[in-house]
C-alpha positions in Angstrom: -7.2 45.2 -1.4 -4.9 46.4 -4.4 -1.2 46.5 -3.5 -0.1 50.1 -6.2 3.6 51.6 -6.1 5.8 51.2 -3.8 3.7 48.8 -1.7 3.4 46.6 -4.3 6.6 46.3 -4.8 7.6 46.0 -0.7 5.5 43.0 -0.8 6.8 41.3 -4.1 10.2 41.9 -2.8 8.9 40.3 0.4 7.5 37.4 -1.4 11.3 36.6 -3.0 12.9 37.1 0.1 11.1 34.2 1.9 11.2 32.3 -1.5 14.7 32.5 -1.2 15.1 32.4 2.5 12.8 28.8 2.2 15.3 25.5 2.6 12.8 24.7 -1.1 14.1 28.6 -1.7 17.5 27.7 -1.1 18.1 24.2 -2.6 19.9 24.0 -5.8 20.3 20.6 -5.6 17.0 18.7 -3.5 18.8 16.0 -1.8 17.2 13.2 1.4 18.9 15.7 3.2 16.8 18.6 1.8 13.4 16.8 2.3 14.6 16.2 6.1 15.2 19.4 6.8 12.2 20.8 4.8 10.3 18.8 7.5 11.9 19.7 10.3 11.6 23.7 8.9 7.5 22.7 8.5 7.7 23.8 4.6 5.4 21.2 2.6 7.2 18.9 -0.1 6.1 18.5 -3.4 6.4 15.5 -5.9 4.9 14.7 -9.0 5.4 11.4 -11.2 7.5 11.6 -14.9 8.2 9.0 -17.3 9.6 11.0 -20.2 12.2 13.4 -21.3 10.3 16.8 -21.9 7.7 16.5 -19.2 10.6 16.0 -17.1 12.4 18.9 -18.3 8.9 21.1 -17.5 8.4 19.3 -14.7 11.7 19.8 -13.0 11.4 23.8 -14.0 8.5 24.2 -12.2 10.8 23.7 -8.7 9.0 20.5 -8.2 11.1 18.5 -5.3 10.8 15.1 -5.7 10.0 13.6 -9.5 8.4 10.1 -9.1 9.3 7.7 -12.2 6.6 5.8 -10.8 5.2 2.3 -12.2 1.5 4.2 -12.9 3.6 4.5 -16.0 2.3 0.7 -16.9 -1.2 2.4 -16.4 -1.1 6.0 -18.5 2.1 5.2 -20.3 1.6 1.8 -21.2 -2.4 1.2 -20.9 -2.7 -1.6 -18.5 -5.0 -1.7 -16.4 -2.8 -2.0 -13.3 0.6 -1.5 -12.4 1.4 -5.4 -11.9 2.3 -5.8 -15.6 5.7 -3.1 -15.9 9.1 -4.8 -15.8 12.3 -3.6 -14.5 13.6 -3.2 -17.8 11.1 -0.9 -18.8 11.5 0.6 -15.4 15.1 1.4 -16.6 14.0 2.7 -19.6 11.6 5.6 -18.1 14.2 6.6 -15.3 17.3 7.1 -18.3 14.5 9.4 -20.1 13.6 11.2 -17.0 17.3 11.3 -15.7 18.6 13.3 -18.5 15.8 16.0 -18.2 16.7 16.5 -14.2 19.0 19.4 -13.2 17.0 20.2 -9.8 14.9 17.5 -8.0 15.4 14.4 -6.0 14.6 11.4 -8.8 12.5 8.3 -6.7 12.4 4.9 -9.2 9.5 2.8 -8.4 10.6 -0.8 -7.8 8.5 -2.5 -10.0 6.0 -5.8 -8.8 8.5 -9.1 -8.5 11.3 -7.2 -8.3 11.8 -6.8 -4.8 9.3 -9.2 -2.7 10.1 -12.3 -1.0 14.0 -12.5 -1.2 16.0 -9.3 -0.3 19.3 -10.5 -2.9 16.6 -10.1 -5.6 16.0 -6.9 -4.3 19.2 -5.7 -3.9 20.2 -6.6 -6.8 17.2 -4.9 -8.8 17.9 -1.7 -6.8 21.8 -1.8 -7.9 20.8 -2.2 -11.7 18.2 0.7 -11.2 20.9 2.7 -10.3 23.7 2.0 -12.0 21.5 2.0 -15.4 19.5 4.6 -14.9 21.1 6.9 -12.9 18.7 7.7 -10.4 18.9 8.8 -6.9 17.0 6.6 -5.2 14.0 4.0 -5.4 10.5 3.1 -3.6 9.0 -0.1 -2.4 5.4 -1.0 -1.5 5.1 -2.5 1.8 5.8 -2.9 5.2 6.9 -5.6 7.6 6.9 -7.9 4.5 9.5 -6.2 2.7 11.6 -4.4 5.6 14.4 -7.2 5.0 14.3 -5.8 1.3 14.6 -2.5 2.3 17.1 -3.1 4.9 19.3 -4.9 2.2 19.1 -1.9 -0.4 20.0 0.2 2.2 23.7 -1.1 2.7 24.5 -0.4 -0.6 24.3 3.0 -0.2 20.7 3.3 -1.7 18.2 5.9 -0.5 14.5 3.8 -0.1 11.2 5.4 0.0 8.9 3.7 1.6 5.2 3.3 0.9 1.8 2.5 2.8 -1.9 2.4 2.3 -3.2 1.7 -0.7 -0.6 -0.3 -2.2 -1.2 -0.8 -6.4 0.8 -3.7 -6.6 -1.4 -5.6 -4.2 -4.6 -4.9 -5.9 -5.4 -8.2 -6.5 -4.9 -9.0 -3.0 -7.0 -6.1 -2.0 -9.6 -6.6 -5.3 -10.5 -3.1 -5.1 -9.1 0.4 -4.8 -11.3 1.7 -1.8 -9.7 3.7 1.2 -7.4 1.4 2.9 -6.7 1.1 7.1 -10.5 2.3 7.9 -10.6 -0.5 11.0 -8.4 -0.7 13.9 -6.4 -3.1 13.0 -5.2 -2.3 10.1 -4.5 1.1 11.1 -2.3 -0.1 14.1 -0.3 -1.9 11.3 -0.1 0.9 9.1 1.3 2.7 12.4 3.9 0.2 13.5 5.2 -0.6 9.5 5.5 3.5 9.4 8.1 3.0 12.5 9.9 -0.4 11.1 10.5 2.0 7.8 11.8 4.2 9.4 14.1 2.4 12.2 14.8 0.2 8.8 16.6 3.2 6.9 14.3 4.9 4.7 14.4 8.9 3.9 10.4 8.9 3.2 7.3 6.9 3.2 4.1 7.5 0.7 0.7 7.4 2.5 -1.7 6.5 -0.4 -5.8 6.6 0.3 -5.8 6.6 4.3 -8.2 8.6 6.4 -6.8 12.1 6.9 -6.5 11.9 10.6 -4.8 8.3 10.6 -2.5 10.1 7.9 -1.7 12.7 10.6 -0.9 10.9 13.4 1.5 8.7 11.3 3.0 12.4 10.1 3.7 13.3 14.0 4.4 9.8 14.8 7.9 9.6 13.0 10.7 11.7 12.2 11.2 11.4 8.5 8.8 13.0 5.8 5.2 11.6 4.7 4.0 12.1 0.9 0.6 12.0 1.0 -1.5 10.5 -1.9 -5.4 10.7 -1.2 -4.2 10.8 2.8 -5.5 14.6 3.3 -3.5 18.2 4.5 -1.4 17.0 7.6 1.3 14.9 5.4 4.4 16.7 4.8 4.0 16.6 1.0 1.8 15.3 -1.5 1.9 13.5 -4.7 -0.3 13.2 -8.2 0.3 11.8 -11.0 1.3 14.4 -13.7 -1.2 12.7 -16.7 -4.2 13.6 -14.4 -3.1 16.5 -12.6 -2.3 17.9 -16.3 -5.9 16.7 -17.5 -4.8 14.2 -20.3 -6.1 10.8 -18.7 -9.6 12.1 -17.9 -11.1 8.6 -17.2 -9.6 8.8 -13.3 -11.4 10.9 -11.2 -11.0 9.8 -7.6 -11.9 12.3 -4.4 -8.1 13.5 -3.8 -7.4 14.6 -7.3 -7.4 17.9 -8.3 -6.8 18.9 -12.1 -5.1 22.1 -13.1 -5.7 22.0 -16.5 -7.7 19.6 -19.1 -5.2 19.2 -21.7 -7.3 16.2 -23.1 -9.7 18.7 -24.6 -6.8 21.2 -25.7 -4.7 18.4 -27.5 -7.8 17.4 -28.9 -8.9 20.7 -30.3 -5.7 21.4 -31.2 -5.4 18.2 -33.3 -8.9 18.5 -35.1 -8.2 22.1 -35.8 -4.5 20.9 -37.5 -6.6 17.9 -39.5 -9.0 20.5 -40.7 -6.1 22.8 -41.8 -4.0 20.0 -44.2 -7.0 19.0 -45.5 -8.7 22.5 -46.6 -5.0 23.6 -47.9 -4.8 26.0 -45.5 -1.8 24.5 -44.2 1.1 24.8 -45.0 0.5 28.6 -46.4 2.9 30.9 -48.2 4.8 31.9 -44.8 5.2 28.1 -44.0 6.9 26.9 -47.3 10.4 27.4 -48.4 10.8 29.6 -51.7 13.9 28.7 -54.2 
């Protein structure tokens, strides 16, 4: 039904009232605290991965929540085939870019693979320099029960640590392959109990990447703090893509869970064929596009 007049206009102003009246409505700043009481309110999180300055900047305009400097930057940024290969260094480097794009959202810092495992000084001290050189809000580790001293350590520095479970990238050699992870009992009983060590542990969050949707939900009503869901179906209490294939400019990644908004990789494309085409016919630059004396 068409809304015409002054019912239109009832319902748009309806519309910015509950937009404003929203805790996502209401937060200038998005904070751990904000994602905690967006759960508790039942309004759905959103997050999305950055790793430059001006798709920050769009990003962060949108009113997305939580911007992910994630280490899928070694994958779409980089072009390795994993995310093993990224450094802390470079790490660094994406989260200054993304920092000083940032007016609005919470800004998560992917700890990067042999940065944080196996000895929680290492890990503190990789989290510190994360901070203090990048100045982001907080950071994420992949893991459970094997990195909870890790987490636990970061933690008493003041640190805010996303946690994340599933699918876990920067075990994929351990795993050897990208399928749905906790299918079988066993590992989904893990997948519980390291959800509850995270949280008891300290962390404001935890990822859920490529689980079965209902595993994903009784994880969701199992603890207290917010699920990001990645592949892990509806019940989370947010979601997460990366931004390169939401966007449609990597096109070679097409797993069940994603869904692409635009296909850019044909629109840059175009774009850049139709700009060759133009220097090279002397249509461009034209009389409008030169400087006269």
């Amino acid at each position: 039904m068409e809304l015409k007049g002054y019912s239109r206009r009832l319902f748009e102003d309806y519309l910015t009232i509950g937009s404003v009246m929203s805790i996502h409505g209401q937060a200038r700043k998005v904070t751990t605290h904000t994602l905690q009481e967006m759960k508790s309110a039942n309004e759905k999180i959103t997050m999305l991965t950055a790793y430059d300055f001006s798709l920050a900047k769009l990003v962060d305009k949108a009113g997305v929540d939580i911007i992910l400097v994630g280490d899928s930057a070694s994958n779409v940024m980089a072009g390795h085939a994993t995310t093993v290969p990224i450094t802390l260094d470079h790490m660094i480097y994406h989260a200054q870019c993304v920092e000083r794009a940032v007016d609005r959202a919470l800004i998560v810092v992917d700890m990067p693979f042999g940065s944080y495992q196996g000895n929680s000084t290492v890990a503190l001290e990789s989290a510190v320099r994360i901070m203090k050189e990048s100045n982001g809000h907080s950071v994420k580790l992949e893991g459970g029960s094997e990195v909870v001293e890790s987490v636990k350590r970061i933690l008493t520095a003041g640190i805010p640590v996303m946690g994340h479970l599933g699918l876990t990238p920067q075990s994929i050699y351990k795993f050897g392959t990208y399928t749905v992870r906790a299918k079988e009992e066993e590992e989904a009983a893990k997948l519980i109990s390291d959800a509850k060590l995270l949280e008891d542990a300290g962390c404001f969050a935890i990822v859920l990447e490529k689980i079965p949707r209902e595993l994903a939900k009784k994880v969701s009503q199992a603890i207290s703090i917010p699920t990001i869901g990645m592949g892990a179906g509806p019940d989370c209490d947010g979601q997460v893509l990366v931004l390169h294939d939401l966007l449609g400019i990597t096109m070679d990644f097409s797993p069940r869970f994603l869904r692409r908004y635009l296909n850019l990789s044909d629109a840059i494309n175009n774009a850049i064929t139709q700009y060759c085409d133009d220097v090279r016919s002397g249509d461009f630059p034209n009389e409008d596009e030169s400087y006269s004396e």
